[in-house]
KEZA-877036 format. One record per residue (C-alpha): residue number from 1; x, y, z; residue in three letters. Coordinates in steps of 0.25 Angstrom, whole numbers, always signed. Example, Ala and Ser with C-alpha at 12.3 -4.5 7.8 and 13.67 -1.06 7.14 Angstrom:
BEGIN
 roba    c1    c2    c3 guvo
    1   +49   -18   +31  Ala
    2   +55    -4   +29  Ser
//
This chain:
BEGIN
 roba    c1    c2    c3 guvo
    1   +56  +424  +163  Unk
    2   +71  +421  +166  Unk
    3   +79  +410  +161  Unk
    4   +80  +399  +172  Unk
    5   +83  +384  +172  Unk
    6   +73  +374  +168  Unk
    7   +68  +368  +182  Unk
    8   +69  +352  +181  Unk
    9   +59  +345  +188  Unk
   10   +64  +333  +198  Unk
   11   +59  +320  +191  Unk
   12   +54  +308  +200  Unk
   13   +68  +299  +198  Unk
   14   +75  +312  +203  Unk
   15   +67  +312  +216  Unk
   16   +68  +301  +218  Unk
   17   +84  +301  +218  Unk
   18   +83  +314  +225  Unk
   19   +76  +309  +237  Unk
   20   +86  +294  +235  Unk
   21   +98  +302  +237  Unk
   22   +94  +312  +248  Unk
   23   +90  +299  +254  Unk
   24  +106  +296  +254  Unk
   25  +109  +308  +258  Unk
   26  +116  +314  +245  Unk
   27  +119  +329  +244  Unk
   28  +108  +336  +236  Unk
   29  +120  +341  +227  Unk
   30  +123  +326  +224  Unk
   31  +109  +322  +220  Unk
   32  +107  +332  +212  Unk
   33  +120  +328  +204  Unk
   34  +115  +314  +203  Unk
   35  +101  +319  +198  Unk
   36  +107  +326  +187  Unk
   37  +116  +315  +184  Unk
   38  +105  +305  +184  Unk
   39   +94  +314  +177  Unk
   40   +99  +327  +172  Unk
   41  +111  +321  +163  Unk
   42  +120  +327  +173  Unk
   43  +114  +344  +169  Unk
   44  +114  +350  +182  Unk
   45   +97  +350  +184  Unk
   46   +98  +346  +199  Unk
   47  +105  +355  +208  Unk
   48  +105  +352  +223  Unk
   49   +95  +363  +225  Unk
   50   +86  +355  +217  Unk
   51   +89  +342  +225  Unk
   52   +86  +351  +238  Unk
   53   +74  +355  +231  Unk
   54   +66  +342  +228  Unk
   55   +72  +336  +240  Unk
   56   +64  +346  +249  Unk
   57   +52  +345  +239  Unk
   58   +51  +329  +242  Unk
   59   +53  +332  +257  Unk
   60   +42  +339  +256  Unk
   61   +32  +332  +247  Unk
   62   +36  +322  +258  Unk
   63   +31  +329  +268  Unk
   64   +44  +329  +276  Unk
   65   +48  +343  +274  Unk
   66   +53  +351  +286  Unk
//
């Protein structure tokens, strides 16, 4: 098995500021470096992939995905 990184799961607290942030329309770029600020210690876990990611996730568990 290849080496890969470790994938970190999205903790409540970090929903829940993703979907605050998106709310005010802050670049998923943005809110992925405030998310490592505020949770990570400033490592470079969240990626705006990531934040594209669980945004379409909570879209979709929503029940408003396109």
């Amino acid at each position: 098995m290849a080496k890969g990184k470790m994938q970190v799961r999205f903790t409540a607290e970090e929903k829940q500021m993703v979907e605050k942030l998106n709310e005010e329309k802050v670049p998923a770029a943005k809110i992925a470096e405030q998310l490592n600020e505020k949770f990570h210690n400033n490592n470079p876990i969240r990626k705006a992939q990531s934040v594209y990611y669980m945004l379409k996730a909570m879209k979709k568990s929503s029940g408003t995905a396109n």
